[in-house]
N, C-alpha and C positions, 0 to 999 in steps of 0.2 A: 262122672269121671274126674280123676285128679288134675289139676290145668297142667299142661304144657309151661315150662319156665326157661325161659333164656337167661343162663347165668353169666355176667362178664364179672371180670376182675380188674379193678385198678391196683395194680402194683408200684408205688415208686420205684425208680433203680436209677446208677448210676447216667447221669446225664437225660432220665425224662424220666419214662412209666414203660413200665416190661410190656411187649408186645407180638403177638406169634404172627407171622406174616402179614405184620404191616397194620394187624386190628388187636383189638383186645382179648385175652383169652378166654375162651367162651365154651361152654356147654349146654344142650339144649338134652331136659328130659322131664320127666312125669313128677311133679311136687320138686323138680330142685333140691337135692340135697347136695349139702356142699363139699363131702369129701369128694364130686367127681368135679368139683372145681379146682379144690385144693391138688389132686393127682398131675393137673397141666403146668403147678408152678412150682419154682425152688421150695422148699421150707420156710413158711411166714407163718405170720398169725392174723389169723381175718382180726379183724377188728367192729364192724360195722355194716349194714344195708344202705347206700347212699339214696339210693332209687328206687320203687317199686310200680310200675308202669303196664298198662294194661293195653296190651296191643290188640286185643279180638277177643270176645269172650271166650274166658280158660286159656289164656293164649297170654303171659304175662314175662315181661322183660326186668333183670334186677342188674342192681350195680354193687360191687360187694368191692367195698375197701381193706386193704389186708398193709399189712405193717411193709415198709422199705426194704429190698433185696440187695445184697451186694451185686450187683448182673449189670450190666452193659443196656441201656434202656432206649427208646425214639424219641424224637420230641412228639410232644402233646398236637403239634397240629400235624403231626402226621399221622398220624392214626386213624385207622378207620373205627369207626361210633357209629350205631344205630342213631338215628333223627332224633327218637323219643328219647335218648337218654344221653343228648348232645347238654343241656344246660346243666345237668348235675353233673354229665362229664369237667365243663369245666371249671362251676363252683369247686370242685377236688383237685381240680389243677390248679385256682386261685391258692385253694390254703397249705397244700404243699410248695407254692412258693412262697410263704408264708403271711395270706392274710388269714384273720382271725377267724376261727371256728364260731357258730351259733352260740349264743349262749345255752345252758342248763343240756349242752350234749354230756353226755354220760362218762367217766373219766374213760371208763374202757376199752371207748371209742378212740385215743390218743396213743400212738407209737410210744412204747418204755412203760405200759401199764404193769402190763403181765410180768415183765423182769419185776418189778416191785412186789407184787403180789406172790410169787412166786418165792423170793429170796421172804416174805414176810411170813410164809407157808411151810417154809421149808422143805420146797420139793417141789420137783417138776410136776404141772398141773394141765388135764388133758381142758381142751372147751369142751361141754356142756351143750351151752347154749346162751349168747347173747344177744339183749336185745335191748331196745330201751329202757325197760325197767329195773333190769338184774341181769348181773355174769354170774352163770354158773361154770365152776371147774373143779376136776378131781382126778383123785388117784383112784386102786382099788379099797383102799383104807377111808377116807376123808374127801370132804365136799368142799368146795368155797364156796361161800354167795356172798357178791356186793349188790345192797340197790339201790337205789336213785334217790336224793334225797325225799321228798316225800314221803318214802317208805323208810326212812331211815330207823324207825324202832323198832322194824323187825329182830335184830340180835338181841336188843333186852329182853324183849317179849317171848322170842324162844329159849333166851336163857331160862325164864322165869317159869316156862312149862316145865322145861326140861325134856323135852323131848322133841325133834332130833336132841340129841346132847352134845351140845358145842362145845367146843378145846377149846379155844381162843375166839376174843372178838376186841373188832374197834369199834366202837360206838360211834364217833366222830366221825370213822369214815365209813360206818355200814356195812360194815367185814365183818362174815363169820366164818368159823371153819370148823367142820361137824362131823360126828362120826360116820360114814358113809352106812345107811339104811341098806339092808337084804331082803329077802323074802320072796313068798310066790307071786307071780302075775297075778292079777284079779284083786277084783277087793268085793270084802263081805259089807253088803248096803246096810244090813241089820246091824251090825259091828261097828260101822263107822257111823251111823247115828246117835249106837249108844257112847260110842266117845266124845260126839263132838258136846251132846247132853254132857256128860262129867265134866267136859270143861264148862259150860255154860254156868251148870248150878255153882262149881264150884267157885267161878271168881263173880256171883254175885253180891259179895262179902269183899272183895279186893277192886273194886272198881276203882277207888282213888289211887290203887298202888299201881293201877293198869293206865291210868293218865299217865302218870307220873315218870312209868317207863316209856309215856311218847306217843299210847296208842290213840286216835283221835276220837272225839268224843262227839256223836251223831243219834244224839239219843232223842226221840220223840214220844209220841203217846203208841203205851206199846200192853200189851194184856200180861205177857211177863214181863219179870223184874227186868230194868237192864244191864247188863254185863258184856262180859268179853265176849265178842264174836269173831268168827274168821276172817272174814267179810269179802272172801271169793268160795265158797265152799261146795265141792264135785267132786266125783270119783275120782279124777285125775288131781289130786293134792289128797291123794289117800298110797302111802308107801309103805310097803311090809307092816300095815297095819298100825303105820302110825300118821299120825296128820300134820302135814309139812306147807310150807308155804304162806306163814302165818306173815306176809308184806302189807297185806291188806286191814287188819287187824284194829278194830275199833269198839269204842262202847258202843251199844244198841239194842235193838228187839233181838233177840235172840233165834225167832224163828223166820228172819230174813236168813239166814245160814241155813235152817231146814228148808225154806220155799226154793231156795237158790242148786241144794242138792237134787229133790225132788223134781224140780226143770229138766235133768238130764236123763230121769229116770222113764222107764216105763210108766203108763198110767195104771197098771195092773198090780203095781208096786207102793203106791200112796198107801192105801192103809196100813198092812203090814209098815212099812219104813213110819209111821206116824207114830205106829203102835209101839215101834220098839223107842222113838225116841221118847214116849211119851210115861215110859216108866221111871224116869229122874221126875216127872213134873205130875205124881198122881191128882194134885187138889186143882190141875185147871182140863180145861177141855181141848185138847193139844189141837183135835181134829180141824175143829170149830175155829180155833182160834186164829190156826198155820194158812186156812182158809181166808178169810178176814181179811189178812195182810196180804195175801199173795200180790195185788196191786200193788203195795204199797214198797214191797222187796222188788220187785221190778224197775220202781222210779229210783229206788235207793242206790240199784247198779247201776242205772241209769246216771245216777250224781257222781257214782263214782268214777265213771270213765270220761264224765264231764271234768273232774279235778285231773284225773291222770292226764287227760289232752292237754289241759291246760300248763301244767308240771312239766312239758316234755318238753323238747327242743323244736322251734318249728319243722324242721328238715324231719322229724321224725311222729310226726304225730298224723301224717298217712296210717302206721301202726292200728291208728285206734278209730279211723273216721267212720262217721254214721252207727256209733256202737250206742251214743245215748240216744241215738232217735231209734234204734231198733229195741232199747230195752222198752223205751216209752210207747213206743208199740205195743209191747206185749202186756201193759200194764191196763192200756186200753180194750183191747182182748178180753183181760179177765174182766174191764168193768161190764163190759158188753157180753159177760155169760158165757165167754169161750175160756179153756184152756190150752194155751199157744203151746207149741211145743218148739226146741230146736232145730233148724235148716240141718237137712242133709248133704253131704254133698251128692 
């Protein structure tokens, strides 16, 4: 079953933080989505997740920061605050009276982003979705994404595909803005193998050009060549049949982006999916070889959510806990004869 989420809002406003009788405005429903939070208050813009707080199994409490309201507000100790999300309460209260924010929080996260980004866009820009690593926003036309430094070669990198096809980028600040992707729901697994294959063979030949645009270089002892890989790769970063979400984006074995799709897939689905990516690479044994590594793509994502924890803002790396001991898990799995598959909910 979906948890249960107690959604509250911290709003600055005139003379404290906007308050509906006396507490914080609050919603309780099945996964938390936030426009029924946004419905209880003026016109703002969230900004951020302060808190994520597990009150009972599937039973979880959030704190959501949203930009300052012109409104008539309480002061801060008068408010009524659930206990568990009393010390983040007032860490938000400290830095609206202006002590310093965490280092490496995300600009996004800061009141006067979006007017920036928006006036750089030229056009009112709906959220998406923000979170530690990247703001997404858009029109019906066009996408924005900023992301965290770490991932800052994304815009080269997708320049360099070409596809999405980005209009404008800041490379300095990790701004793109793309042509907004169509298409049907669903994605074809055979389709998206043999693409992600085209890309693989094809920038086996451009490795140094694929540094150079920023992408990180993570290369070990690998059965194919190494080249550009995704380096998050699943159905869900598969859009109208094109392959978006290239933030992760590194040299490497190429068939950690096969093991890593293949994770999400059916087991009934490995060969067929092997076989289709296996026509870009006739002279090796894709089968044999995607196998091999499955361990070793495990510990890989494993490293990388060790780097992204490390990358984040303390306040914000809740995000990502226990994701490299759960990859490392599964990497263990495979030594031990099993293959793990994905938690359900």
């Amino acid at each position: 079953m979906p948890p249960l989420v107690d959604q509250y809002a911290f709003v600055p406003a005139r003379g404290g933080i906007l308050a509906v009788d006396g507490a914080l405005p609050s919603v309780s429903m099945e996964r938390g989505e936030l426009d029924a939070l946004r419905a209880m208050l003026p016109p703002t813009r969230f900004l951020r997740v302060a808190a994520h707080v597990e009150i009972a199994p599937a039973h979880i409490a959030r704190l959501r920061v949203f930009e300052p309201v012109d409104e008539d507000g309480s002061a801060p100790e008068s408010i009524d605050v659930p206990e568990q999300l009393r010390p983040v309460f007032e860490r938000c209260v400290a830095e609206m009276r202006g002590a310093p924010p965490p280092p490496r929080r995300p600009a996004w996260s800061h009141p006067g982003w979006h007017e920036e980004v928006e006036s750089w866009a030229g056009a009112p820009l709906e959220q998406l979705r923000l979170w530690p690593l990247s703001a997404v926003l858009a029109t019906d036309d066009v996408v924005f994404k900023a992301v965290f430094p770490l991932f800052g070669h994304e815009p080269a990198i997708t320049e360099a595909l070409g596809a999405p096809r980005v209009l404008r980028s800041d490379h300095a600040r990790g701004w793109m803005l793309m042509e907004r992707l169509t298409g049907e729901e669903g994605v074809d697994h055979g389709s998206a193998m043999r693409a992600i294959a085209a890309v693989h063979r094809a920038w086996v030949s451009r490795v140094d050009e694929a540094l150079a645009l920023g992408a990180h270089d993570r290369r070990a002892p690998s059965a194919l060549p190494h080249t550009l890989i995704h380096g998050d790769f699943h159905p869900g970063n598969i859009l109208g049949g094109t392959i978006i979400d290239w933030s992760d984006a590194t040299i490497a074995n190429p068939l950690h982006d096969v093991n890593n799709y293949l994770f999400c897939l059916d087991e009934s689905l490995r060969g067929p999916m092997l076989d289709a990516y296996a026509e870009a690479w006739p002279e090796h044994d894709v089968h044999a070889e995607a196998a091999a590594c499955e361990a070793e793509t495990y510990e890989y994502v494993a490293a990388s959510y060790a780097g992204i924890t490390e990358a984040c803002a303390d306040d914000d790396r809740w995000w990502f806990a226990g994701e490299d001991a759960r990859w490392l898990a599964r990497a263990e799995e495979v030594r031990a004869g099993r293959r793990p598959r994905p938690e359900q909910e």
